[in-house]
C-alpha positions in Angstrom: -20.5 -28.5 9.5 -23.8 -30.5 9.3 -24.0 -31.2 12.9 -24.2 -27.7 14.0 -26.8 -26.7 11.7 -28.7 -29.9 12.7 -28.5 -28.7 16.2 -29.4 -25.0 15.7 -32.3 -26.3 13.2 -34.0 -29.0 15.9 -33.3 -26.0 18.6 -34.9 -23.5 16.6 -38.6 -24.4 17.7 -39.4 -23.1 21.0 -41.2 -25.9 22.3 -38.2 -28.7 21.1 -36.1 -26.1 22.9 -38.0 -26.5 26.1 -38.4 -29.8 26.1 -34.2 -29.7 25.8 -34.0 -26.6 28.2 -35.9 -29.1 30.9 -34.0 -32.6 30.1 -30.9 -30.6 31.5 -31.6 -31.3 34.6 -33.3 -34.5 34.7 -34.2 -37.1 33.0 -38.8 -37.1 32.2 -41.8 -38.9 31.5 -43.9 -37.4 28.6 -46.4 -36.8 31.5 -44.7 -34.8 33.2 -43.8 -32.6 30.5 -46.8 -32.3 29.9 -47.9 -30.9 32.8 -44.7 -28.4 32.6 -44.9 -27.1 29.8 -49.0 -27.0 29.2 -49.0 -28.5 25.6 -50.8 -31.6 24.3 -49.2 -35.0 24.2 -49.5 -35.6 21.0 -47.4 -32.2 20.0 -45.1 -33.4 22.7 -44.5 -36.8 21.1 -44.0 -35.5 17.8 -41.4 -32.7 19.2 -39.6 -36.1 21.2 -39.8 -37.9 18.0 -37.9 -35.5 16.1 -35.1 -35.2 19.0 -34.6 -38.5 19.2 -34.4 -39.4 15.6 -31.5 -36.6 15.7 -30.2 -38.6 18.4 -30.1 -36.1 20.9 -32.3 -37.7 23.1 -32.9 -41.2 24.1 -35.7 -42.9 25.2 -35.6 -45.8 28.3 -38.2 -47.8 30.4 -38.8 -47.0 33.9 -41.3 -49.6 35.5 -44.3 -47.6 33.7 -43.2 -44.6 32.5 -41.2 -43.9 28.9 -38.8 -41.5 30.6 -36.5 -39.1 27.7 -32.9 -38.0 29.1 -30.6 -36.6 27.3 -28.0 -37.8 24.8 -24.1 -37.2 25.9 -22.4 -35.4 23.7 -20.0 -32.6 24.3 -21.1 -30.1 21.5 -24.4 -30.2 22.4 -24.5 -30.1 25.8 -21.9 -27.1 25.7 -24.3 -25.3 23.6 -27.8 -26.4 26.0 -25.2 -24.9 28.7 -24.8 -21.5 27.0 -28.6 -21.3 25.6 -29.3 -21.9 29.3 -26.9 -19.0 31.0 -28.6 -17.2 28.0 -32.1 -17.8 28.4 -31.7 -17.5 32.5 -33.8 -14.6 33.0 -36.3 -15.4 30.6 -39.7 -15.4 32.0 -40.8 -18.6 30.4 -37.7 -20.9 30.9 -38.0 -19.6 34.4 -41.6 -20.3 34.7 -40.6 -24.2 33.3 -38.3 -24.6 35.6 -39.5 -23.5 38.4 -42.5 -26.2 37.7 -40.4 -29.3 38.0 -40.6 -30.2 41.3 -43.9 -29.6 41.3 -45.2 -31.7 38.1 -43.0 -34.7 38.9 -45.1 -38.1 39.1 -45.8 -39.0 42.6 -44.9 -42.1 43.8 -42.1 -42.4 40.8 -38.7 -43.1 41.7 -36.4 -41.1 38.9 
């Protein structure tokens, strides 16, 4: 029971919820999060600290970069899957998304 109500607590804040929302599809740097979702790196860090502690994200080295992916893990990613179908329409997921392909680090291989 605890691990559902860990999950629905972390996901409860929007911005933990976009950071989530746009891990989905790729792994990031907190750079280019940043830029996507327009909040201070510092809020972001703390918001990645508190995923990762939960262990649904992980944290790697790419040449420069800290990039964040994703943990596997079937309940969660089933639920990130339904929030998303949920939330498909929703003018700021949308808006988050559609900014991906433009905030992405140029020159960085991912």
């Amino acid at each position: 029971m605890q691990k559902p109500i860990t999950l629905f607590k972390a996901l409860s804040d929007e911005t933990r919820l976009r950071i989530v929302l746009l891990l989905k599809n790729d792994a990031m740097c907190v750079c280019e999060m940043t830029d996507m979702l327009h909040v201070s790196q510092p809020k972001l860090s703390k918001h990645l600290t508190k995923l990762k502690d939960l262990g649904f994200i992980h944290n790697y080295r790419q040449g420069r970069y800290m990039m964040y992916a994703l943990s596997v893990d079937g309940f969660f990613n089933a639920v990130l899957e339904q929030t998303l179908q949920e939330l498909k329409d929703d003018e700021v997921v949308k808006t988050d998304l559609s900014r991906i392909s433009s905030c992405r680090v140029e020159g960085k291989s991912v």
